[in-house]
PAZAPA-4460 file (N, C-alpha, C; in steps of 0.05 Angstrom, whole numbers, plus 32768, in hexadecimal, padded with zeros to 4 digits):
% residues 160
    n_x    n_y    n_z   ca_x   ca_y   ca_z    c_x    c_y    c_z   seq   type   mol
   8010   7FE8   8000   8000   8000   8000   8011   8019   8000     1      X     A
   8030   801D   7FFE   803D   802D   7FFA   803C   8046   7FE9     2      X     A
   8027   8037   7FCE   8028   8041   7FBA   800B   8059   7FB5     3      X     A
   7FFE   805B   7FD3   7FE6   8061   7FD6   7FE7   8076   7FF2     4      X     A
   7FE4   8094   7FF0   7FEE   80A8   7FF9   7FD0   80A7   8012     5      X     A
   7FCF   80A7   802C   7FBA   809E   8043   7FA5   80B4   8033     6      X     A
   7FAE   80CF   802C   7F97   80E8   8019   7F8D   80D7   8008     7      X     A
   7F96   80D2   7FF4   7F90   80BB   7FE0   7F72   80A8   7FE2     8      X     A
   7F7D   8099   7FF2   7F6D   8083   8011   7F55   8088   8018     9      X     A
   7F5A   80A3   8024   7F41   80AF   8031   7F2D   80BA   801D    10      X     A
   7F2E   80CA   800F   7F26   80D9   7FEE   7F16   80C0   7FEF    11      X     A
   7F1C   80AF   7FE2   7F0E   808F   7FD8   7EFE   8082   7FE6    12      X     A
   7F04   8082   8003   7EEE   807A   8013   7EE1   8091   8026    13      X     A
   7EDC   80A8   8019   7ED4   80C1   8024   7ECE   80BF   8049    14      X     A
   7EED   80BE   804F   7EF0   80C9   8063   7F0B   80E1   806B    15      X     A
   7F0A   80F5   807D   7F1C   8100   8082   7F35   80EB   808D    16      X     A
   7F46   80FE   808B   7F66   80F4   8092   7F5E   80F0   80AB    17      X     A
   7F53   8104   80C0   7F50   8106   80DA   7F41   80EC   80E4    18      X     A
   7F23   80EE   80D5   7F18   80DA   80DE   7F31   80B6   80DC    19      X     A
   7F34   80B7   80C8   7F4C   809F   80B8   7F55   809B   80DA    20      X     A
   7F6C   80AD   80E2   7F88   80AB   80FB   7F6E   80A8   8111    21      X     A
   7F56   80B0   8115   7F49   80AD   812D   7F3F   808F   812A    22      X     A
   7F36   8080   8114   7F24   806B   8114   7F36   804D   80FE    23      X     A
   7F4A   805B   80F9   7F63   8042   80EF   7F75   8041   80F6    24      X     A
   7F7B   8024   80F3   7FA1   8022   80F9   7FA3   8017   80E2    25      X     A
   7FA1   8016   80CC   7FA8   8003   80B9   7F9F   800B   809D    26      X     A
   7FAC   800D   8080   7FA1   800F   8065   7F86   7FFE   8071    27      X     A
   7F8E   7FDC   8072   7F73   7FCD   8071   7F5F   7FD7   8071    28      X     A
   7F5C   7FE3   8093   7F4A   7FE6   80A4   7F2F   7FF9   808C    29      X     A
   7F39   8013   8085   7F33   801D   8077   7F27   8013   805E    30      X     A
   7F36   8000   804C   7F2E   7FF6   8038   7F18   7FE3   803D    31      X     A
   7F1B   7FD7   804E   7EFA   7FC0   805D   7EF2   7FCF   805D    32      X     A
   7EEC   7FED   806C   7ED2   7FFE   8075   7EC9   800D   8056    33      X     A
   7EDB   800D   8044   7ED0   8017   802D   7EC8   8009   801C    34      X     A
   7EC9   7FF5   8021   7EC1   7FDC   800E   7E9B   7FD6   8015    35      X     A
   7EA8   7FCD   8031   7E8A   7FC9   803C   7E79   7FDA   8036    36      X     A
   7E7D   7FF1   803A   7E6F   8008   802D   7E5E   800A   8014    37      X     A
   7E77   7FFD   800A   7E6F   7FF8   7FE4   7E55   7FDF   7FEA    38      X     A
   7E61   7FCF   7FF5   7E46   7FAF   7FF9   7E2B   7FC0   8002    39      X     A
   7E26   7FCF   8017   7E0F   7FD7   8018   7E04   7FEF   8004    40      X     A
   7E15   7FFA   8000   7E08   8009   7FE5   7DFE   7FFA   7FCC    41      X     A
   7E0D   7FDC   7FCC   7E0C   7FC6   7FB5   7DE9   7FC1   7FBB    42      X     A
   7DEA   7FB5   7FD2   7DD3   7FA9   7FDB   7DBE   7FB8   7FDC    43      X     A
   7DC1   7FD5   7FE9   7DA9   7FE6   7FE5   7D9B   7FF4   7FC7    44      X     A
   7DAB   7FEA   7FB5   7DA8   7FF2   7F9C   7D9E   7FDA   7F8B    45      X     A
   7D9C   7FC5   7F9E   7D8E   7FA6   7F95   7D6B   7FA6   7F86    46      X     A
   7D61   7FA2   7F71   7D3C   7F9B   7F76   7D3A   7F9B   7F97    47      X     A
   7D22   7F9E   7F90   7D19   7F93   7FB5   7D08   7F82   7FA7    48      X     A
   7D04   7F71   7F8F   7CF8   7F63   7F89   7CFD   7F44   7F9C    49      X     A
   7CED   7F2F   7FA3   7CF3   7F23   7FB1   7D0B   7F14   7FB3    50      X     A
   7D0F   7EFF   7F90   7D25   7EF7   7F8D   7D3F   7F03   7F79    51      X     A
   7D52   7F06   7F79   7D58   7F0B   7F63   7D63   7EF5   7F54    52      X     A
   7D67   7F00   7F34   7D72   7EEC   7F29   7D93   7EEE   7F23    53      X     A
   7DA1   7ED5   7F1B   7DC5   7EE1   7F1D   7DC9   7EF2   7F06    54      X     A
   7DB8   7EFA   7EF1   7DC6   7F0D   7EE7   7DBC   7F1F   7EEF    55      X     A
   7DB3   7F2E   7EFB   7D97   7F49   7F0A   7DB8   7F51   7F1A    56      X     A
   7DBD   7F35   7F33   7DCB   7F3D   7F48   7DE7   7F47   7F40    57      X     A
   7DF3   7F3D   7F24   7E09   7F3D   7F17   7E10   7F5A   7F10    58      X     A
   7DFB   7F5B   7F02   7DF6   7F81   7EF0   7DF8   7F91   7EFF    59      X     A
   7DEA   7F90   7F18   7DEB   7FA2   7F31   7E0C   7FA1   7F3E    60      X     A
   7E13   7F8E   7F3D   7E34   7F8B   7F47   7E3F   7F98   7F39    61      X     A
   7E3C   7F91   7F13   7E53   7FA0   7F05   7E49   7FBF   7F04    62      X     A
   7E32   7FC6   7F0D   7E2C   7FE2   7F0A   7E3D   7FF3   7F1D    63      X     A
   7E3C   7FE8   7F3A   7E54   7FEF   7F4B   7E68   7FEC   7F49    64      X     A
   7E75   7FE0   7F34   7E8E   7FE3   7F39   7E98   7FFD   7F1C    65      X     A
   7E86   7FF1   7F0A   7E87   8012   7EFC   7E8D   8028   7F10    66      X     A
   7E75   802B   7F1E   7E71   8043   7F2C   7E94   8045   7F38    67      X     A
   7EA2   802D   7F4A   7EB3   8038   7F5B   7ECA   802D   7F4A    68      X     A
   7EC9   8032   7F2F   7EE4   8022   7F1C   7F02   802F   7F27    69      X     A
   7F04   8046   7F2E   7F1A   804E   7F33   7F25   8043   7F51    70      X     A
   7F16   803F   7F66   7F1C   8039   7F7E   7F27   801E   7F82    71      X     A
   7F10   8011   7F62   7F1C   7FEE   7F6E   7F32   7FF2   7F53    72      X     A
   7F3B   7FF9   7F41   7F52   7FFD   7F37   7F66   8001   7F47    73      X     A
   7F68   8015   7F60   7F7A   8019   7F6F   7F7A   8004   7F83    74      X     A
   7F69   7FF5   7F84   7F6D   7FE3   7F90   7F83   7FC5   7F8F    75      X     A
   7F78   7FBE   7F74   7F7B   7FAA   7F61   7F98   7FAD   7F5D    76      X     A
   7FA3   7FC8   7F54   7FC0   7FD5   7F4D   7FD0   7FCE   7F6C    77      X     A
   7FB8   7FD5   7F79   7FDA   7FD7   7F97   7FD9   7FAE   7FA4    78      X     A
   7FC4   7F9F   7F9A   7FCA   7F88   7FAE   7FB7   7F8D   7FB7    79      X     A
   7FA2   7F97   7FBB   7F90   7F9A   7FD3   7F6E   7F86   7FC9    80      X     A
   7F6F   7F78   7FBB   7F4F   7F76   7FAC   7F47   7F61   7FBF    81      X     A
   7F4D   7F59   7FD5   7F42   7F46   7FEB   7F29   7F58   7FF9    82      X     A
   7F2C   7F70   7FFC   7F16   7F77   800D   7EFA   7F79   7FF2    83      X     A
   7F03   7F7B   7FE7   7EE9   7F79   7FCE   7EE2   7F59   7FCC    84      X     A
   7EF7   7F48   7FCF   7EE9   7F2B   7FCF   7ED7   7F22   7FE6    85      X     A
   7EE4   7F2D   7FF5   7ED1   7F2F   801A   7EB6   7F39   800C    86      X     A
   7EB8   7F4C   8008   7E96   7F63   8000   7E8B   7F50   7FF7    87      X     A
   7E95   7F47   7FDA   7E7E   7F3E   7FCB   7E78   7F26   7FE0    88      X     A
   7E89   7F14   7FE7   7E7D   7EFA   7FED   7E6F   7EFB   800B    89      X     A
   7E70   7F12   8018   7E65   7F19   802E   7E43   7F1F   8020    90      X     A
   7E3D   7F33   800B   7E2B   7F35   8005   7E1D   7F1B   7FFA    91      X     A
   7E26   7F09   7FEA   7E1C   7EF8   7FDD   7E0B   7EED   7FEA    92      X     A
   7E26   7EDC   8002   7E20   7ECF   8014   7E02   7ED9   8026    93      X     A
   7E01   7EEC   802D   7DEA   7EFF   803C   7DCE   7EFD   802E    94      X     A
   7DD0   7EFD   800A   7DB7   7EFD   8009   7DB2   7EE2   7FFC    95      X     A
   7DCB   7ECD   7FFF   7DB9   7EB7   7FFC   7DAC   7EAF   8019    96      X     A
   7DB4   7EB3   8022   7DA2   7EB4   8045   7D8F   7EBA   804C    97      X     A
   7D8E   7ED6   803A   7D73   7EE0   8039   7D5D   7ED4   8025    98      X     A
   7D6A   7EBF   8015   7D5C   7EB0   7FF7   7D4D   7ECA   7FF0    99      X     A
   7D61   7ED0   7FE7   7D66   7EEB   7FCE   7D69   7EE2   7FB7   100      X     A
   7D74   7EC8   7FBD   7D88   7EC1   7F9C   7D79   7EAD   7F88   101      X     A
   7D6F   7EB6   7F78   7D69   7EA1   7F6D   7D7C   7E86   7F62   102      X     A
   7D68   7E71   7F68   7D8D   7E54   7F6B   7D77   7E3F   7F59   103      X     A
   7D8D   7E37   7F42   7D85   7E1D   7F3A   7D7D   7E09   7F50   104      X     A
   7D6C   7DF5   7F46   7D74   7DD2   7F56   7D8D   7DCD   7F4E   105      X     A
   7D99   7DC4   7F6F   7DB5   7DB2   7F6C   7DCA   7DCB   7F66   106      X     A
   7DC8   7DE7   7F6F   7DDC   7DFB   7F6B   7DEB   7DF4   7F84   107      X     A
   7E05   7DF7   7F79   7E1D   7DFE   7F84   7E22   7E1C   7F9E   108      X     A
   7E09   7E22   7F9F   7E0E   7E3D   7FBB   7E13   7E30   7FD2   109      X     A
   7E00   7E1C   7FE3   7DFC   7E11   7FF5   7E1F   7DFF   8000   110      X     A
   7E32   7E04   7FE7   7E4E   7DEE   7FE9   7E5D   7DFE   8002   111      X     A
   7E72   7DF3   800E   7E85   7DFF   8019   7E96   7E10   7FFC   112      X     A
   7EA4   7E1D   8000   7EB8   7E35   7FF9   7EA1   7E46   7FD8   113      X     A
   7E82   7E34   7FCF   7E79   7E4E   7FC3   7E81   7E61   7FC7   114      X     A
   7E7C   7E76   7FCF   7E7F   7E97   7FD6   7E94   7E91   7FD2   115      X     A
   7EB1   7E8E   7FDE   7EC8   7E9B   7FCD   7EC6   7E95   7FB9   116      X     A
   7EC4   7E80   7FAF   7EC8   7E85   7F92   7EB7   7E8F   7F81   117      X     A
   7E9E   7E95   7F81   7E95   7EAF   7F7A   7EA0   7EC5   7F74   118      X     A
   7EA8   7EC6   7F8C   7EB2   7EE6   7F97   7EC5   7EEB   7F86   119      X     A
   7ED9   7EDA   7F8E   7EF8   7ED8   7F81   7EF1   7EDA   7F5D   120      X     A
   7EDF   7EC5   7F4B   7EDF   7EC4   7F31   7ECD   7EE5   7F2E   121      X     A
   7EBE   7EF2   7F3E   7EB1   7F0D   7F37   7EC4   7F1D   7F3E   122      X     A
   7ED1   7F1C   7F47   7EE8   7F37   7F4D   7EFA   7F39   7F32   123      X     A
   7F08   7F1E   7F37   7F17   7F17   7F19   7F0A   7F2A   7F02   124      X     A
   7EF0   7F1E   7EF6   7EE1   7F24   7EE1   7EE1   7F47   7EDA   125      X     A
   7ED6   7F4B   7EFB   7EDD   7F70   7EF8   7EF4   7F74   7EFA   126      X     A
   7F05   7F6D   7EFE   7F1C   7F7E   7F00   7F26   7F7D   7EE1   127      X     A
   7F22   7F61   7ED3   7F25   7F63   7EB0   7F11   7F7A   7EA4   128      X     A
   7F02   7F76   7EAD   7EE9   7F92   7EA2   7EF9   7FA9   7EA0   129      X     A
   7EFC   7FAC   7EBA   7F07   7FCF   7EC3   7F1E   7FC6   7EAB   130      X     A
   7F2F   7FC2   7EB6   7F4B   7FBE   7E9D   7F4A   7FBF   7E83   131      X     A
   7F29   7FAE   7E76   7F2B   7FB5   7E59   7F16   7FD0   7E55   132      X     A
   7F14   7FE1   7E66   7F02   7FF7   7E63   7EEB   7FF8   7E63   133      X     A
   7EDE   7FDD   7E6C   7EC3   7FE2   7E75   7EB1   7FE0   7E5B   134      X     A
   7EB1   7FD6   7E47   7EAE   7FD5   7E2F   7E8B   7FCC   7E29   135      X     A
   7E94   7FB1   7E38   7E68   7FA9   7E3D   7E59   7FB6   7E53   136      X     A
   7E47   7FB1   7E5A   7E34   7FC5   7E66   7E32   7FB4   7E86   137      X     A
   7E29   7FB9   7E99   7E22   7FAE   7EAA   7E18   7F93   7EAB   138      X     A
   7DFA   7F9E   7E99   7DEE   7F89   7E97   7DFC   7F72   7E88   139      X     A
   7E0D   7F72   7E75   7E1F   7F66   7E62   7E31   7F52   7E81   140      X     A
   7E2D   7F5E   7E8A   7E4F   7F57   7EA1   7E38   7F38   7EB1   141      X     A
   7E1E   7F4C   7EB2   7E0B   7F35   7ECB   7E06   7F19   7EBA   142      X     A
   7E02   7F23   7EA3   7DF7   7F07   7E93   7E0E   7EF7   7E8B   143      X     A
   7E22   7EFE   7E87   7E3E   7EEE   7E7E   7E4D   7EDB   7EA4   144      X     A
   7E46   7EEE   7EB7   7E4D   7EDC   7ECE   7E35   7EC4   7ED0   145      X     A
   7E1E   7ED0   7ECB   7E06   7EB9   7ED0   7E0B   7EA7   7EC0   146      X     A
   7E18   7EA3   7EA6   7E17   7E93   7E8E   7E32   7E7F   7E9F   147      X     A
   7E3E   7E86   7E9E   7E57   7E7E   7EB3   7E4C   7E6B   7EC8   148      X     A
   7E45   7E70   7ED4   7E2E   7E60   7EE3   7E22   7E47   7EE4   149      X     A
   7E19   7E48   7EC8   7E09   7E3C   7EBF   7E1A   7E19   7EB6   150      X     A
   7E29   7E1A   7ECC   7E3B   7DFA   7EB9   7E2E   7DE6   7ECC   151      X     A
   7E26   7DDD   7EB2   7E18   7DC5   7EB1   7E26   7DA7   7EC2   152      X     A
   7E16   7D95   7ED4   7E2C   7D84   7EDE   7E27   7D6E   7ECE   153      X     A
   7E3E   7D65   7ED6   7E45   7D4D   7EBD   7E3B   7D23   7EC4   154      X     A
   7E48   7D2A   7EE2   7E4F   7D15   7EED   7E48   7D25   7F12   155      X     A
   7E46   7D0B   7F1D   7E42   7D16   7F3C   7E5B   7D13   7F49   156      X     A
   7E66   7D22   7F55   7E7A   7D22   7F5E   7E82   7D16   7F76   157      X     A
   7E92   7D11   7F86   7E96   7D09   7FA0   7E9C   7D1D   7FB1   158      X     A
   7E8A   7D16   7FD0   7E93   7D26   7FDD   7EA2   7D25   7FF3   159      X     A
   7EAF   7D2A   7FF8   7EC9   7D2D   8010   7EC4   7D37   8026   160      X     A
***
């Protein structure tokens, strides 16, 4: 985080320097509280329709990160894109709880390590977005992760 001036820092997660030295010890600290930030702004900008569907919830993701392309750029650039994997899979996780999500029969949410790897292949995905300039649209971003999704099983697998 050397490469990221604490003014910088604060600007991005609109807080003062002051507030920053009163309520952090740490880049992290900061970058979780601005992230999270971003998840409930994600979420409050959700349908309130009852369920959603994965590309609805997708489009809404890539719409935010449009919105905050420069922050998770600076992110992505210094090493830092873990607290964005936290967000998303904290959110995910949250509204499949709330059966928000709409889920095939026999989907893969309910597995151990789902959500990261969600998280982890949706971060990836935007961070190639941001990089090639954002070129398809949101909605373009929700329907290509849902399609992704969509792999078919072959064979039953064993479980361990």
């Amino acid at each position: 985080m050397a490469t990221i001036s604490v003014t910088k820092l604060c600007k991005e997660a609109g807080v003062s320097r002051t507030y920053y030295y009163k309520h952090f010890t740490t880049y992290n600290q900061i970058i979780d509280q601005y992230e999270m930030l971003s998840v409930v702004t994600y979420m409050r900008g959700l349908p309130n329709n009852t369920r959603l569907a994965m590309p609805t919830m997708m489009a809404h993701y890539f719409e935010l990160v449009a919105v905050n392309c420069e922050a998770q750029l600076v992110l992505f650039e210094t090493g830092n894109e873990q607290p964005l994997i936290r967000g998303f899979e904290t959110a995910f996780l949250y509204l499949l709880k709330l059966d928000k999500i709409n889920q095939n029969p026999g989907s893969y949410t309910t597995r151990p390590y789902w959500g990261k790897f969600l998280a982890g292949a949706v971060i990836n995905t935007s961070l190639r977005w941001l990089q090639n300039g954002m070129v398809e649209s949101p909605a373009y971003m929700g329907q290509l992760v849902a399609d992704f999704l969509k792999i078919q099983r072959t064979q039953k697998r064993e479980t361990h």
